[in-house]
C-alpha positions as CSV (number, residue, x, y, z in Angstrom):
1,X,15.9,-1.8,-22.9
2,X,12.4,-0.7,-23.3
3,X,10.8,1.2,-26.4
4,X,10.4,3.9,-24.3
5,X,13.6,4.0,-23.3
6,X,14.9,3.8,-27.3
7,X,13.0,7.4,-27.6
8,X,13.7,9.0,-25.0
9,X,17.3,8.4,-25.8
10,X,17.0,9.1,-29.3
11,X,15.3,12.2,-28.9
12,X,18.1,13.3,-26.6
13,X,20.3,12.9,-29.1
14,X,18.6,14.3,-31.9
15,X,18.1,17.6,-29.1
16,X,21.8,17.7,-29.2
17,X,22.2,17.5,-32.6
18,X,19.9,20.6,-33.1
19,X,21.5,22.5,-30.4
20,X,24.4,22.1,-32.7
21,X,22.2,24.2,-35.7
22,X,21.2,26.8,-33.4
23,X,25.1,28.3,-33.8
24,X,23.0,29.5,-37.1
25,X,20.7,31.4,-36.2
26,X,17.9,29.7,-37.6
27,X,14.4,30.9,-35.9
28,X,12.8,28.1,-37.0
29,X,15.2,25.4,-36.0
30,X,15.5,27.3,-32.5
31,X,11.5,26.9,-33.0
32,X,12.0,23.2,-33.6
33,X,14.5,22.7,-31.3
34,X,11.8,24.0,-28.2
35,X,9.3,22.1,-29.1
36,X,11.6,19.0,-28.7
37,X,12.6,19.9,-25.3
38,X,9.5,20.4,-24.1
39,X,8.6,16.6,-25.9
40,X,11.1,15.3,-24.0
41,X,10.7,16.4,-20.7
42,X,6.5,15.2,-21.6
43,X,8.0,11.6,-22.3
44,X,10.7,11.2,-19.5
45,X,8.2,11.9,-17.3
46,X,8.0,8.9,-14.6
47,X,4.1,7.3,-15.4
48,X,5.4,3.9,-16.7
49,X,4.8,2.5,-13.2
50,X,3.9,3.1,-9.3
51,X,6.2,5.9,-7.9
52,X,4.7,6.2,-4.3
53,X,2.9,4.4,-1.9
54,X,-0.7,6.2,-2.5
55,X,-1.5,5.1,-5.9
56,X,0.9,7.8,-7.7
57,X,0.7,5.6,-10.8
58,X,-1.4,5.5,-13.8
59,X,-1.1,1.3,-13.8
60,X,-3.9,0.0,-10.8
61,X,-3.6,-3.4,-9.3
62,X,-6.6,-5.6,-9.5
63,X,-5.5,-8.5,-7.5
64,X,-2.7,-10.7,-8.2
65,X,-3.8,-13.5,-11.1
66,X,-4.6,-17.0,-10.3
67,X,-4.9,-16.9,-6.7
68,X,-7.7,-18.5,-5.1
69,X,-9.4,-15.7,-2.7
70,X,-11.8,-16.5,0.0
71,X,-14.7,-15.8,-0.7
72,X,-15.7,-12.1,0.5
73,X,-19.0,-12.6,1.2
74,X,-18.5,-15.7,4.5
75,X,-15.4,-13.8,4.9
76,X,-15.1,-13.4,8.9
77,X,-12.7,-10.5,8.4
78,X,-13.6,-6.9,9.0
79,X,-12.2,-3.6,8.3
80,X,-9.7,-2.4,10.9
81,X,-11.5,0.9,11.8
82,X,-14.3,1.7,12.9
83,X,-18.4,1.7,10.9
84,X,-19.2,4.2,8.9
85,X,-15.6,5.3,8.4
86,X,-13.6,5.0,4.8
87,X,-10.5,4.9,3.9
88,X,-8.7,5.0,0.9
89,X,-6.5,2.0,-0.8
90,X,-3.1,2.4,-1.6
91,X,-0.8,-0.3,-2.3
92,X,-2.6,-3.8,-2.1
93,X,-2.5,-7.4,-3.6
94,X,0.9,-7.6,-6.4
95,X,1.1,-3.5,-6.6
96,X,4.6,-3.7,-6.8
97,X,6.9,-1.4,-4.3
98,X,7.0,-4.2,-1.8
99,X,3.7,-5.8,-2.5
100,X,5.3,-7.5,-5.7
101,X,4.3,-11.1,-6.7
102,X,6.7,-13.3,-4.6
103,X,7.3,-10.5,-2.2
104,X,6.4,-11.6,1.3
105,X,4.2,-8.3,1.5
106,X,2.7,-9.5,-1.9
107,X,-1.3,-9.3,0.3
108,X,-0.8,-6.4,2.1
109,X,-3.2,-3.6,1.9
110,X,-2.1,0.3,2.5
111,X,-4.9,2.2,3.9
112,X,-4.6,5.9,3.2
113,X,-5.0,6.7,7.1
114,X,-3.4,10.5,8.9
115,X,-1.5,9.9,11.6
116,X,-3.5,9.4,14.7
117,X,-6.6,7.9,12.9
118,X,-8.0,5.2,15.7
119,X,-7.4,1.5,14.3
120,X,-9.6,-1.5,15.4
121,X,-9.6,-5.4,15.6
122,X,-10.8,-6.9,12.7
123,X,-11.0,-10.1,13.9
124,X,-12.0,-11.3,17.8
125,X,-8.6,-12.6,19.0
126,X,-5.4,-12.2,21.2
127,X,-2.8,-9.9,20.8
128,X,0.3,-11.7,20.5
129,X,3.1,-8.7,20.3
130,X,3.4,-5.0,20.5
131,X,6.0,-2.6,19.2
132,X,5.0,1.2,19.8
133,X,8.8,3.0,20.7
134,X,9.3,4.3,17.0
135,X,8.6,7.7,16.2
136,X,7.1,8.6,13.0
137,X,9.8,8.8,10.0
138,X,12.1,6.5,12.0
139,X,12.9,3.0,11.1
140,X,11.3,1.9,13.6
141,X,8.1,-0.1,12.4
142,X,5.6,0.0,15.6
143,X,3.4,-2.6,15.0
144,X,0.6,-4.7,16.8
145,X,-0.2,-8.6,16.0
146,X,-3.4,-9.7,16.4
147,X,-4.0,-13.7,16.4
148,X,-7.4,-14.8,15.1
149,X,-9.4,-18.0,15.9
150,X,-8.8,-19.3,12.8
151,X,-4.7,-19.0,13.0
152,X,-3.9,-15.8,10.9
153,X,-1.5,-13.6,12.6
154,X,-2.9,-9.5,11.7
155,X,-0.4,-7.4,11.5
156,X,-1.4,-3.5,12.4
157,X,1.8,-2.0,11.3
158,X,3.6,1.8,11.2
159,X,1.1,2.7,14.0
160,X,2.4,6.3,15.9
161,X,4.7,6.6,19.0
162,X,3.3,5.3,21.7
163,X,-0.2,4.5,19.4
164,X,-0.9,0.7,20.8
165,X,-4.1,1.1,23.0
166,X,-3.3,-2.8,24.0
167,X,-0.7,-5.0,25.6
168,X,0.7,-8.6,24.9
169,X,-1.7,-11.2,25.9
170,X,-5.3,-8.9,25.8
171,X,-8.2,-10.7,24.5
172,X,-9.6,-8.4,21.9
173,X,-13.6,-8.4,20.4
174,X,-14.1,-7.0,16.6
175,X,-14.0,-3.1,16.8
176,X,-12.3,-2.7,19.2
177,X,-9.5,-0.5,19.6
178,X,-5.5,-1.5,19.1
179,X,-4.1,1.4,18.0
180,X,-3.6,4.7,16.4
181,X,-1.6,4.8,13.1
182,X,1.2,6.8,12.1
183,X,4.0,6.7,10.2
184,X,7.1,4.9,11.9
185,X,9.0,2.8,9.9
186,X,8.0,4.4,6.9
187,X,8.0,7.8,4.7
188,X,3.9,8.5,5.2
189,X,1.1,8.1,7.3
190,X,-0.9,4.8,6.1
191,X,-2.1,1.5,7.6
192,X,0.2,-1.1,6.8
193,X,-2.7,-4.3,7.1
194,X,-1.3,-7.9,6.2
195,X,-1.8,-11.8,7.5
196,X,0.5,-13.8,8.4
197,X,0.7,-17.1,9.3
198,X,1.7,-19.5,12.3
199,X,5.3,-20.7,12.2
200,X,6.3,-17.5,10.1
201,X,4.7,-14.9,11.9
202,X,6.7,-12.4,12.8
203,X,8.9,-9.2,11.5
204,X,10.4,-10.1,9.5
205,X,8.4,-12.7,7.8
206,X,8.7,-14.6,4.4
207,X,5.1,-15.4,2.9
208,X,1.5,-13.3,4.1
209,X,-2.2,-14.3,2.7
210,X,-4.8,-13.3,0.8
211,X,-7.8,-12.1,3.3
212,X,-11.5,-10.5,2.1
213,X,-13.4,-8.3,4.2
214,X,-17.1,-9.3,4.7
215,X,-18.4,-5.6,5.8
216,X,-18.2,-3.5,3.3
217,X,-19.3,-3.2,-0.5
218,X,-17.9,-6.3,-3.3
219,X,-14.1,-6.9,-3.0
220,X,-13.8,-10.6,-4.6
221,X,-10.1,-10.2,-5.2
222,X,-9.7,-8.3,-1.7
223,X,-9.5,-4.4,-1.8
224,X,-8.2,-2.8,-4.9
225,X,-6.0,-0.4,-5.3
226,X,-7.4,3.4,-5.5
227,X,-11.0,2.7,-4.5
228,X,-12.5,3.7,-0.8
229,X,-14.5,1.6,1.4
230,X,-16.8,2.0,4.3
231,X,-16.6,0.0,7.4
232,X,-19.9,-1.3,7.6
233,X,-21.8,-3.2,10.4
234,X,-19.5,-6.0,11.8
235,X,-19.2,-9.3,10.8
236,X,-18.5,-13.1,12.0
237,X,-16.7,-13.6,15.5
């Protein structure tokens, strides 16, 4: 048990042992005994951690610790929408919720996207699967996987109904478009981005990757958690 959750408990008890003295009539222990309610409710309130996918928390991730990242600046990888468009970060690198250390979504990246926002490659490469029958809110995850020339499979998941703008076996160039995203398979609209690799690639896979992004401003530990970046002029491929 956590010190915070010693005084929340204690000062739950100590609420009910007031509410015991009010039988007396005592303005200033009824005085006392409102300030302690509203203390309490102040303190059980739910900060100590992440409670949504959009960076409800008051704890940002910065990267998960002693991980070797490539390094951003050669980094052949590209934002999946299009130039001079930002986004948002939600969950990323060991955020917890999923992205946890050891979790196989431990390098995802959530980009804070409405549904319908136009999704592109981020790599030249071929698309190796497509799932787009899930509606939004339903557990179906539509997703399309995009294979790289360096062996990473991309993973463009909780795109809309019907939101792939490719098919299995296309040959795709950076920018351009794969998708619209949505919210199927999940609670919100957001970009579910992550790497995976051959032999392991698809839903549901065990282990994903680290990956930088080479257009857009310094992200040596990948994109973090909270701050927006801009898609700017392509790189690599």
């Amino acid at each position: 048990m956590d010190i915070q959750t010693i005084v929340r408990f204690s000062l739950y008890l100590f609420s009910l042992f007031l509410a015991n003295q009010l039988a007396l009539n005592n303005t200033a222990m009824k005085f006392i005994y409102f300030s302690l309610c509203c203390l309490l409710l102040f303190a059980c309130k739910d900060d100590d951690g992440f409670v949504s996918d959009n960076t409800g928390g008051v704890d940002l991730a910065f990267g998960c610790e002693g991980v070797s990242y490539p390094n951003w600046e050669t980094s052949p990888h590209n934002l999946p929408y299009p130039v001079g468009q930002s986004y948002k970060i939600g969950l990323t690198h060991c955020s917890g919720s999923g992205h946890a250390e050891g979790d196989p979504d431990q390098f995802a990246i959530d980009f804070m996207m409405n549904s319908g926002t136009l999704v592109t490659a981020s790599r030249k490469g071929t698309i190796m699967f497509v799932e787009e029958s899930g509606m939004d809110f339903s557990p179906t995850n539509n997703v399309v996987i995009l294979r790289d020339e360096d062996g990473f499979f991309l993973h463009y998941q909780h795109l809309t109904h019907n939101g792939a703008m490719v098919e299995e076996g296309d040959l795709v160039e950076v920018g351009d478009p794969i998708g619209r995203s949505g919210a199927s398979g999940t609670t919100f609209a957001h970009l579910h981005f992550v790497a995976t690799r051959f032999g392991d690639w698809m839903i549901p896979y065990s282990r994903s990757f680290p990956i930088t992004f080479g257009n857009t401003t310094e992200n040596e530990k990948s994109l973090l958690q909270g701050q927006t970046y801009e898609s700017l002029p392509y790189v690599g491929d």
